[in-house]
Structure formats: structure tokens, C-alpha cells
Backbone bond lengths (Angstrom), bond angles and torsions (degrees), N, CA, C in turn:
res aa  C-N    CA-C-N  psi(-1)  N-CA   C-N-CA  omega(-1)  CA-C   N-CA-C  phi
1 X - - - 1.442 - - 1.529 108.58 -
2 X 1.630 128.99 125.75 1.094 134.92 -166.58 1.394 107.93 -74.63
3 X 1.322 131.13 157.52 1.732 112.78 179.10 1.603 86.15 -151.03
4 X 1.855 106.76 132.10 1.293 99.95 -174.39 1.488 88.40 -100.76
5 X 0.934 134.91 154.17 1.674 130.16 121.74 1.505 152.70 -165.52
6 X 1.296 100.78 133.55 1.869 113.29 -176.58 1.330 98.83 -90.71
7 X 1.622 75.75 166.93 1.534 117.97 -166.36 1.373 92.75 -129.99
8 X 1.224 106.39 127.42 1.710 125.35 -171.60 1.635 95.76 -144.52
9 X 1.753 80.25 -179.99 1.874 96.77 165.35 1.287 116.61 -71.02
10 X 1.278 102.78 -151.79 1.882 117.60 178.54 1.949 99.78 -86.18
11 X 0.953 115.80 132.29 1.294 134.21 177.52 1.526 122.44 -101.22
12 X 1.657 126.39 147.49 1.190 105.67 164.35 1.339 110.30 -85.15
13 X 1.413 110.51 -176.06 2.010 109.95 -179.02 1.581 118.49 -73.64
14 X 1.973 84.92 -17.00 1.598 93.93 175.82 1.349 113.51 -76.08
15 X 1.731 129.37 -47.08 1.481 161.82 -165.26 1.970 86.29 -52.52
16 X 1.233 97.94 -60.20 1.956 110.50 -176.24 1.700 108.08 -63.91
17 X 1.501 127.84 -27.76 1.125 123.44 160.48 1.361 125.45 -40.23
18 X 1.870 89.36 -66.11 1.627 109.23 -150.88 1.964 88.10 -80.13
19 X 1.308 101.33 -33.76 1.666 78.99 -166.67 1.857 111.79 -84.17
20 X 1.189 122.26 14.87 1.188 139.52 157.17 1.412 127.47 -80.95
21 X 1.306 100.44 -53.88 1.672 95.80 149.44 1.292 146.56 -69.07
22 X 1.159 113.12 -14.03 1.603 133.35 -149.58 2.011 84.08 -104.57
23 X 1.344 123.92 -56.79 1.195 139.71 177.05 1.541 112.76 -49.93
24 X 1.399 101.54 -44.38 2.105 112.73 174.68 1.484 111.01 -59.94
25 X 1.833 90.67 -56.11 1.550 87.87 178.18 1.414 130.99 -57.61
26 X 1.314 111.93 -54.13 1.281 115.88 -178.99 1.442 120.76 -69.16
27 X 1.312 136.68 -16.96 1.176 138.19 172.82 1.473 115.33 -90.62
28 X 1.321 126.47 -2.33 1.338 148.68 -160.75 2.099 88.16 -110.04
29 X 1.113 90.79 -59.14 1.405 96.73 -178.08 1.572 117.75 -56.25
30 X 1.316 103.36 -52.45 1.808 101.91 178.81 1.212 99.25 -70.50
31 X 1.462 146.84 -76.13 1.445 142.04 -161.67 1.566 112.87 -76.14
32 X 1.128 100.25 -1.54 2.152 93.73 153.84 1.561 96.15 66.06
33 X 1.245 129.00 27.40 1.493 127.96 174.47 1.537 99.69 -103.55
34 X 1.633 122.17 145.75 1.646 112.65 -179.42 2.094 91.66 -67.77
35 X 1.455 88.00 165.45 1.334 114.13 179.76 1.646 106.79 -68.06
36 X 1.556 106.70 -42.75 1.364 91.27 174.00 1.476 131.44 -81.88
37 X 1.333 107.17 33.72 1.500 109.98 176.57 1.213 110.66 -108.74
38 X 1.540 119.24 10.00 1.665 132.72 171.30 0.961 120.58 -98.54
39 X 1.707 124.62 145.03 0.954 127.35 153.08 1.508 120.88 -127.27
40 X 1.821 117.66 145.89 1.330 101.62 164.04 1.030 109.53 -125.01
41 X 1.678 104.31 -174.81 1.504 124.56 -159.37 1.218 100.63 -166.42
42 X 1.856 104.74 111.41 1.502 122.48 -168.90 1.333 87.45 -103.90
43 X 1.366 116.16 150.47 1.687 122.98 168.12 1.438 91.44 -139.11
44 X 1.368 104.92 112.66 1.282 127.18 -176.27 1.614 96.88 -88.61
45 X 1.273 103.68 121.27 1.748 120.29 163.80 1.304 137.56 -101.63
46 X 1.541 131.96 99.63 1.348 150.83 -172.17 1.455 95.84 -30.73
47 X 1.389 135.18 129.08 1.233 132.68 174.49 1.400 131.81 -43.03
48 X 1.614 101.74 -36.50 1.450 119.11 -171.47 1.762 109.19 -74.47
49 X 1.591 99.88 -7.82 2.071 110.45 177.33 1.484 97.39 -98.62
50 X 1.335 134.93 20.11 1.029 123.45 -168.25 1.995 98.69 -137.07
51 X 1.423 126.13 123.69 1.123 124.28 169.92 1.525 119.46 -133.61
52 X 1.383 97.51 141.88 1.670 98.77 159.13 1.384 123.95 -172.30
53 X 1.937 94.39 142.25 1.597 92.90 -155.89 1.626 98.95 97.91
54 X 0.956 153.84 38.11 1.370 139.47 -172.29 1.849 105.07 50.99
55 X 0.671 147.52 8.65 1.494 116.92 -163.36 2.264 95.16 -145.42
56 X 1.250 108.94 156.42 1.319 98.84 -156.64 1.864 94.34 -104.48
57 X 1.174 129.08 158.90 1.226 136.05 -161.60 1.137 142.05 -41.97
58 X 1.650 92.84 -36.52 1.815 146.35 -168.55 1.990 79.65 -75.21
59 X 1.355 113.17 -49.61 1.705 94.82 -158.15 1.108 101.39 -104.52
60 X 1.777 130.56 21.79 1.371 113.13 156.27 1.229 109.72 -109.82
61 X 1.258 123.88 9.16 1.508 128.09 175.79 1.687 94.73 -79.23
62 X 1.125 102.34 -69.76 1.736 122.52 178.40 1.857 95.56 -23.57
63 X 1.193 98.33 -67.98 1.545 95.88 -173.26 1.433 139.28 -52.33
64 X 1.571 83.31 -43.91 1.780 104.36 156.49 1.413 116.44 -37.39
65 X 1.203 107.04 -55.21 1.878 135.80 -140.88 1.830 91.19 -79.87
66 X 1.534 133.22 -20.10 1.009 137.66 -168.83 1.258 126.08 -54.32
């Protein structure tokens, strides 16, 4: 059984829908395996565990957001 999974930001419940399906299908499609032989597993990461560039996620959003 294939098991995809990323590690992203915070998601909505909708964002975890569509990119769960969207990921089955299309990876189902290129490697010719049925869709229901997948599984995923999003691990959503708090911004402030996430850096780049020196500075952590939470404070380039902030900066953006100005």
C-alpha cells in the first residue's frame, strides 16, 4: 500500500480535502495503481517550526502582511 506524505503549514479542513484528493488522483494516474491503495499523511507544521533564510515562517508572513 503506497503512503504519500508532506509536511506543510497549517491548512484549512477544506485545503486537506482537496489536496488529498487531488494527490490520490494524480499519483494513481501516473503509476497505474487503483487510488484506493493510497494513503496520506499531512503533518501540519506550526509556522514558528518552520524557517528560512534565518528567520522562522510566523515572521515572514508578519512582514509580508505589513
Amino acid at each position: 500500500m503506497p503512503v504519500i506524505s508532506l509536511e506543510i503549514g497549517k491548512l484549512t479542513k477544506e485545503q486537506k480535502k482537496e489536496i488529498i484528493k487531488n494527490i490520490t488522483e494524480t499519483t494513481a494516474e501516473i503509476t497505474k495503481i487503483p487510488k484506493e491503495s493510497f494513503t496520506v499523511v499531512i503533518h501540519e507544521l506550526d509556522d514558528e517550526n518552520i524557517g528560512i533564510g534565518g528567520k522562522d515562517i510566523g515572521e515572514i508572513k508578519r512582514a509580508y502582511n505589513r
